[in-house]
Backbone atoms as SQL, in Angstrom:
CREATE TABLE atoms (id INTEGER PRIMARY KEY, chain TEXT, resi INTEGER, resn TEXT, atom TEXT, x REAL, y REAL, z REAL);
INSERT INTO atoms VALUES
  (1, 'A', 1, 'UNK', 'N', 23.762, -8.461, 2.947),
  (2, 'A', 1, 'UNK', 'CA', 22.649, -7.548, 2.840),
  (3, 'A', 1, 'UNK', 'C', 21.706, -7.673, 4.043),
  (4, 'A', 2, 'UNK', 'N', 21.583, -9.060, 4.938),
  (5, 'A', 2, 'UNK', 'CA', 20.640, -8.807, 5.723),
  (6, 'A', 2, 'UNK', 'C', 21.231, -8.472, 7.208),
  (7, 'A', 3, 'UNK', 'N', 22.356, -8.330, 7.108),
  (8, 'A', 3, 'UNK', 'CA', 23.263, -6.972, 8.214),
  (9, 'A', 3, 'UNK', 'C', 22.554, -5.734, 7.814),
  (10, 'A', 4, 'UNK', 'N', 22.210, -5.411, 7.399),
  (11, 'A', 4, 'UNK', 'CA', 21.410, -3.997, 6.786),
  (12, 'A', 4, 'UNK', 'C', 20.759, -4.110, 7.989),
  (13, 'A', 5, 'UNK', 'N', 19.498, -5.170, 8.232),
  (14, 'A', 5, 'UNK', 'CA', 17.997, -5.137, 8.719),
  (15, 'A', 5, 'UNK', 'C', 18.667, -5.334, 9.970),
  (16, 'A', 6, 'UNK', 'N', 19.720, -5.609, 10.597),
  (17, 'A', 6, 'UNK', 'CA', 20.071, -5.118, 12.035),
  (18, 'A', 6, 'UNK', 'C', 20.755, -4.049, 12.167),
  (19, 'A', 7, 'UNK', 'N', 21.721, -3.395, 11.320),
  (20, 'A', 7, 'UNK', 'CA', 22.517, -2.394, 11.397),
  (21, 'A', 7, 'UNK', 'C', 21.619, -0.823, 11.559),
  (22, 'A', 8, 'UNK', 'N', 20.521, -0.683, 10.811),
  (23, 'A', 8, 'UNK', 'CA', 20.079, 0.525, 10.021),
  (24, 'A', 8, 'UNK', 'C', 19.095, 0.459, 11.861),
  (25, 'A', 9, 'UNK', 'N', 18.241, -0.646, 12.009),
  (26, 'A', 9, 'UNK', 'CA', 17.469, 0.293, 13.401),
  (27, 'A', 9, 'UNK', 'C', 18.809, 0.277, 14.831),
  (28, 'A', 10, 'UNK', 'N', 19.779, -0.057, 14.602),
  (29, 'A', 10, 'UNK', 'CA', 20.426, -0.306, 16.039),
  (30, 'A', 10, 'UNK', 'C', 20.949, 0.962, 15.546),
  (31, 'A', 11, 'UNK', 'N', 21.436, 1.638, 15.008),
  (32, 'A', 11, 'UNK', 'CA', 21.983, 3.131, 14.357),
  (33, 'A', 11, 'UNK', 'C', 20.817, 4.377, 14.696),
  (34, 'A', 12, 'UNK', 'N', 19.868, 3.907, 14.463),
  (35, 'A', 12, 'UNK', 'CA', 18.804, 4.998, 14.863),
  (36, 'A', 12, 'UNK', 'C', 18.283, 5.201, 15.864),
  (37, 'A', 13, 'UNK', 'N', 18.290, 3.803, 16.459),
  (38, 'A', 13, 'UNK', 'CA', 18.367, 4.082, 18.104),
  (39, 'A', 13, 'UNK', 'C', 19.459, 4.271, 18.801),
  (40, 'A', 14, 'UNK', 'N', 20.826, 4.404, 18.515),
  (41, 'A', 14, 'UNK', 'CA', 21.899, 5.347, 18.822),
  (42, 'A', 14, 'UNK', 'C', 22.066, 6.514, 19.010),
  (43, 'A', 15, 'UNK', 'N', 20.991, 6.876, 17.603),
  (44, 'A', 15, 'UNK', 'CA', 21.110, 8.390, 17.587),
  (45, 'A', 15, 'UNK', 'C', 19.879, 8.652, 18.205),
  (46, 'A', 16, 'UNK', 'N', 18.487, 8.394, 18.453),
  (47, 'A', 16, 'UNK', 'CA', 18.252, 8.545, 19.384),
  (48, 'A', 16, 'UNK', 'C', 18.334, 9.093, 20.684),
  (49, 'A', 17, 'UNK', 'N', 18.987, 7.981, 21.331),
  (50, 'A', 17, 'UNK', 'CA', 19.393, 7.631, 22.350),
  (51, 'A', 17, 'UNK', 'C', 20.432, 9.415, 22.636),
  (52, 'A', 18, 'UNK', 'N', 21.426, 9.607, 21.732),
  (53, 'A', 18, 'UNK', 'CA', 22.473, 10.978, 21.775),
  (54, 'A', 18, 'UNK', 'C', 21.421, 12.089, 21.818),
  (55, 'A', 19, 'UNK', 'N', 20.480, 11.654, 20.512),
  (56, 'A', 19, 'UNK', 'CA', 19.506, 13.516, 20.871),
  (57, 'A', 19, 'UNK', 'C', 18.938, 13.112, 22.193),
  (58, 'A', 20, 'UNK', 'N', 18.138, 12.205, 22.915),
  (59, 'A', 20, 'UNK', 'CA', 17.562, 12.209, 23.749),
  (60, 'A', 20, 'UNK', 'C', 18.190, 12.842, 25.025),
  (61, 'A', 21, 'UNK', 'N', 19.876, 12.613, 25.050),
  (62, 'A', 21, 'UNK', 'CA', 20.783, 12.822, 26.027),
  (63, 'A', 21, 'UNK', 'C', 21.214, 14.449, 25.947),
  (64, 'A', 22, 'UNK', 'N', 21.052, 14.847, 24.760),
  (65, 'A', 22, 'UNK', 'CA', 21.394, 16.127, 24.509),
  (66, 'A', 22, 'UNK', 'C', 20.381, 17.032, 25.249),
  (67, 'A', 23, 'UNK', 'N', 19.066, 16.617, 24.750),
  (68, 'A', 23, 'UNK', 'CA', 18.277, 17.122, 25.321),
  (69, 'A', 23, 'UNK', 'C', 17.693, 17.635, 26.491),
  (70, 'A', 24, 'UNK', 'N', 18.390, 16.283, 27.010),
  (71, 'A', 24, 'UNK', 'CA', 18.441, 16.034, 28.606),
  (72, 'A', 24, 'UNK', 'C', 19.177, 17.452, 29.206),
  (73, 'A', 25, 'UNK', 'N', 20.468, 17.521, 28.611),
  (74, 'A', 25, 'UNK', 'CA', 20.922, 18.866, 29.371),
  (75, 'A', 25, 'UNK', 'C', 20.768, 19.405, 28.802),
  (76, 'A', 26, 'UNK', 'N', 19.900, 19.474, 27.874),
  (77, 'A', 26, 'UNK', 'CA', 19.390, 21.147, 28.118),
  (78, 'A', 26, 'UNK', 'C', 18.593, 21.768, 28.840),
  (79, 'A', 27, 'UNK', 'N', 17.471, 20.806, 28.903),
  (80, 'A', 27, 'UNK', 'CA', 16.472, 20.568, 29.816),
  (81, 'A', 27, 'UNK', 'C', 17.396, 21.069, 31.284),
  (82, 'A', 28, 'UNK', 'N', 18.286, 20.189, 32.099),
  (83, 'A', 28, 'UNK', 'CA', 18.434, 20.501, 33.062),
  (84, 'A', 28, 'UNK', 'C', 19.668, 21.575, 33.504),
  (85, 'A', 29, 'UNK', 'N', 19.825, 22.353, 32.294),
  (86, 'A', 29, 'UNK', 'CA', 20.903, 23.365, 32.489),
  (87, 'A', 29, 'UNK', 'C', 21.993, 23.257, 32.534),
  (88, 'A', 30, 'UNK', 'N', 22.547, 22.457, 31.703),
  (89, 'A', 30, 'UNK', 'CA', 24.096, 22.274, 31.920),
  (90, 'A', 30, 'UNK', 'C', 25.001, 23.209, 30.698),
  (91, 'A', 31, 'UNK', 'N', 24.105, 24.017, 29.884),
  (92, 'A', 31, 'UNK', 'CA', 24.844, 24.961, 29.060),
  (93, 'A', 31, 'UNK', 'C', 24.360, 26.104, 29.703),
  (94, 'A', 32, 'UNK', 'N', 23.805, 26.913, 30.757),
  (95, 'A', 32, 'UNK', 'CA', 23.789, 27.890, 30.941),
  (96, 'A', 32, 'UNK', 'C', 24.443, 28.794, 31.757),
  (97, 'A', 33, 'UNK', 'N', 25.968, 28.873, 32.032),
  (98, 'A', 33, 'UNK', 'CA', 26.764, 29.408, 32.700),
  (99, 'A', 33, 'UNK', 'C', 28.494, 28.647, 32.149),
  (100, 'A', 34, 'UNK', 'N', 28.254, 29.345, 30.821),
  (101, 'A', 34, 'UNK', 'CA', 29.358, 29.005, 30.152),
  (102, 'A', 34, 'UNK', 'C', 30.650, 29.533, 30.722),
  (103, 'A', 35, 'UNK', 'N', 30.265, 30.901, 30.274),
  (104, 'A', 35, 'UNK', 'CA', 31.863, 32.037, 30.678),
  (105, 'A', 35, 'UNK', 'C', 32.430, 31.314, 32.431),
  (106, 'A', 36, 'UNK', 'N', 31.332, 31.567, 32.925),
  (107, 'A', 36, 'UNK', 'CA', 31.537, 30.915, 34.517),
  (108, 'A', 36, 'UNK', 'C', 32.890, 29.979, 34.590),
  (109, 'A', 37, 'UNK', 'N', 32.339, 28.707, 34.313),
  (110, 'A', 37, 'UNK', 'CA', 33.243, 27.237, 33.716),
  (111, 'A', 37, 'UNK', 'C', 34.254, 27.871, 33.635),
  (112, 'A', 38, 'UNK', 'N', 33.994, 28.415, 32.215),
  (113, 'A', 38, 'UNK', 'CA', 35.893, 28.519, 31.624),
  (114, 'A', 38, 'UNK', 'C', 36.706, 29.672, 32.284),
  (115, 'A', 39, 'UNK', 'N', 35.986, 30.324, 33.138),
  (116, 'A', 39, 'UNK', 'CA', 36.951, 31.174, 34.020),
  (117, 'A', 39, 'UNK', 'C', 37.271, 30.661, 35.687),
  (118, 'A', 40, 'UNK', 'N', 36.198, 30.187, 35.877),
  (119, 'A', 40, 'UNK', 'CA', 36.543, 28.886, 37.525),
  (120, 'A', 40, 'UNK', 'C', 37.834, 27.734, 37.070),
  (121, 'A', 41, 'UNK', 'N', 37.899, 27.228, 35.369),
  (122, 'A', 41, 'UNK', 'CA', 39.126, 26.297, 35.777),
  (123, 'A', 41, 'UNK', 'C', 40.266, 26.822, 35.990),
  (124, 'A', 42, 'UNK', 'N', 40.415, 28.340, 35.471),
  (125, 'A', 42, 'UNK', 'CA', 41.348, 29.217, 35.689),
  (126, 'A', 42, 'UNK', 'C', 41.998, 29.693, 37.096),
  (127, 'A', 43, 'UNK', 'N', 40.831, 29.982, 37.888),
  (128, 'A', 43, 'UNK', 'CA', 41.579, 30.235, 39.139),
  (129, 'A', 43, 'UNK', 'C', 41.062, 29.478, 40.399),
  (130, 'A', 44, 'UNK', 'N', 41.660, 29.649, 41.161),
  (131, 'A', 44, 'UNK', 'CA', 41.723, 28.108, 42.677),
  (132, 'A', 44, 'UNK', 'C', 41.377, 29.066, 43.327),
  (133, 'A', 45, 'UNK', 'N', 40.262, 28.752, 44.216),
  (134, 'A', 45, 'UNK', 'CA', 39.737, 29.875, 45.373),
  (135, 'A', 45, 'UNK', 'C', 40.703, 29.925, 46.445),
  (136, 'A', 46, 'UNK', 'N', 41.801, 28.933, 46.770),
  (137, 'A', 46, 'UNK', 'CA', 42.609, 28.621, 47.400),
  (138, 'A', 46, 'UNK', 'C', 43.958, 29.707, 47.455),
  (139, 'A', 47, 'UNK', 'N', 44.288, 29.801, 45.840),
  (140, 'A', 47, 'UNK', 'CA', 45.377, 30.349, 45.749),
  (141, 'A', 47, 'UNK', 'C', 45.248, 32.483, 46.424),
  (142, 'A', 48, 'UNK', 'N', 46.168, 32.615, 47.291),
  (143, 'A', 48, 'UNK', 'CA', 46.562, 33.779, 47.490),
  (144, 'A', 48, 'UNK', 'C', 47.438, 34.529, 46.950),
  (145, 'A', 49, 'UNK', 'N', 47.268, 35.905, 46.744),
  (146, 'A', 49, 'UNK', 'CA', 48.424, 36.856, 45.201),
  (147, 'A', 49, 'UNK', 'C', 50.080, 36.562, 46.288),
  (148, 'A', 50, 'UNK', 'N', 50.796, 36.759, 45.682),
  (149, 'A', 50, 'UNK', 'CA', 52.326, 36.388, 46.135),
  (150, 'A', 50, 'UNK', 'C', 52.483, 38.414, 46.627),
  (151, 'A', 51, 'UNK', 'N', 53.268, 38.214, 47.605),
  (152, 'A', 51, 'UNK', 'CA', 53.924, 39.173, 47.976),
  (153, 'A', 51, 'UNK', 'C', 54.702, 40.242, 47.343),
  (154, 'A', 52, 'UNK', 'N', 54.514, 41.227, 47.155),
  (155, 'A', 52, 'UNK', 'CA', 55.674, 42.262, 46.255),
  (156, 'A', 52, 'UNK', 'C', 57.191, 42.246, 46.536),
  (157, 'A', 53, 'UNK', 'N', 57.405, 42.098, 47.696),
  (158, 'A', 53, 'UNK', 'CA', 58.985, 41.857, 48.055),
  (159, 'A', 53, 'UNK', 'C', 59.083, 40.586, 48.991),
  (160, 'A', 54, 'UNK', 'N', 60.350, 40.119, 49.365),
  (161, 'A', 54, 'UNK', 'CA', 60.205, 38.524, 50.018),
  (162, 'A', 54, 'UNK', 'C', 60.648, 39.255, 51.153),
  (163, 'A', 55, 'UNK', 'N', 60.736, 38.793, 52.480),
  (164, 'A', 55, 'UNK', 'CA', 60.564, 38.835, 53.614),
  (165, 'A', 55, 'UNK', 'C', 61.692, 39.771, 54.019),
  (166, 'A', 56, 'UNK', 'N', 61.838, 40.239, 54.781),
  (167, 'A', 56, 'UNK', 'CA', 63.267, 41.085, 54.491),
  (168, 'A', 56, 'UNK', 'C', 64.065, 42.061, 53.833),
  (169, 'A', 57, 'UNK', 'N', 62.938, 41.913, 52.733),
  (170, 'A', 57, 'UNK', 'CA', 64.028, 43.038, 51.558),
  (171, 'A', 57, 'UNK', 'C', 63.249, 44.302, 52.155),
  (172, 'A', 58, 'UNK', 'N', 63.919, 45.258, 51.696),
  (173, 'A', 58, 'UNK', 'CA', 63.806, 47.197, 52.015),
  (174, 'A', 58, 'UNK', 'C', 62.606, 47.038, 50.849),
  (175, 'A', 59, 'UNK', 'N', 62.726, 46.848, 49.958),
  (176, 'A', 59, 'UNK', 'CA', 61.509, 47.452, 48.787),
  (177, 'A', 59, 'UNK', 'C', 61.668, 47.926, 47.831),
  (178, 'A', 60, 'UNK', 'N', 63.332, 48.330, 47.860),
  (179, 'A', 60, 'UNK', 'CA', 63.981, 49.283, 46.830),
  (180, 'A', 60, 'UNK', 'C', 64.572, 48.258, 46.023),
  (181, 'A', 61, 'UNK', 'N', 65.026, 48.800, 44.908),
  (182, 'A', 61, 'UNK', 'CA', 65.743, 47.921, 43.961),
  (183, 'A', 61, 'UNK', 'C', 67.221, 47.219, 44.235),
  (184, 'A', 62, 'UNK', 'N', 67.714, 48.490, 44.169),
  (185, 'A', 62, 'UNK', 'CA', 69.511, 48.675, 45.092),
  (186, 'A', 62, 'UNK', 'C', 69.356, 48.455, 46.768),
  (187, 'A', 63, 'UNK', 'N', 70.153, 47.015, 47.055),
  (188, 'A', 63, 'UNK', 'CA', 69.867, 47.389, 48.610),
  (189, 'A', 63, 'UNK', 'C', 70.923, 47.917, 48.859),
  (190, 'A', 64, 'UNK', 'N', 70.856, 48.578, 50.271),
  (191, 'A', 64, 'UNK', 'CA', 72.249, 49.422, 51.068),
  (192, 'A', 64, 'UNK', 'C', 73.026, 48.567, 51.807),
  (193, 'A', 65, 'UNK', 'N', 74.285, 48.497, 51.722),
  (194, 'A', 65, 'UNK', 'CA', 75.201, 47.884, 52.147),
  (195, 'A', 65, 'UNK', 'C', 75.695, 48.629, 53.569),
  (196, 'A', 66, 'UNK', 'N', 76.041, 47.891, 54.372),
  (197, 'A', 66, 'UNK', 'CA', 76.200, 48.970, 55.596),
  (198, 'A', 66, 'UNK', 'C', 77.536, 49.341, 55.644);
């Protein structure tokens, strides 16, 4: 029982401690550019669109045989 009288304030200053942190970003903006995030992990500023035909081909489906 006298685990109680250390358990019960080290628990409340845990939680504490989490709202205080929560707070924190909110305070400094770290939820306000949601959609942003989840569409930047999506694409690489790096990556370039791929080519419609590979180097060489006519363009057509059927190539011509000579």
């Amino acid at each position: 029982m006298t685990i109680l009288t250390l358990l019960i304030p080290v628990t409340l200053v845990m939680g504490a401690v989490g709202l205080g942190a929560f707070f924190w970003s909110l305070h400094s903006g770290q939820y306000e550019d949601l959609s942003g995030d989840a569409e930047r992990i999506l694409f690489d500023e790096d990556d370039k669109p791929l080519a419609a035909y590979p180097p060489g081909h006519s363009g057509t489906t059927k190539e011509k045989t000579p």
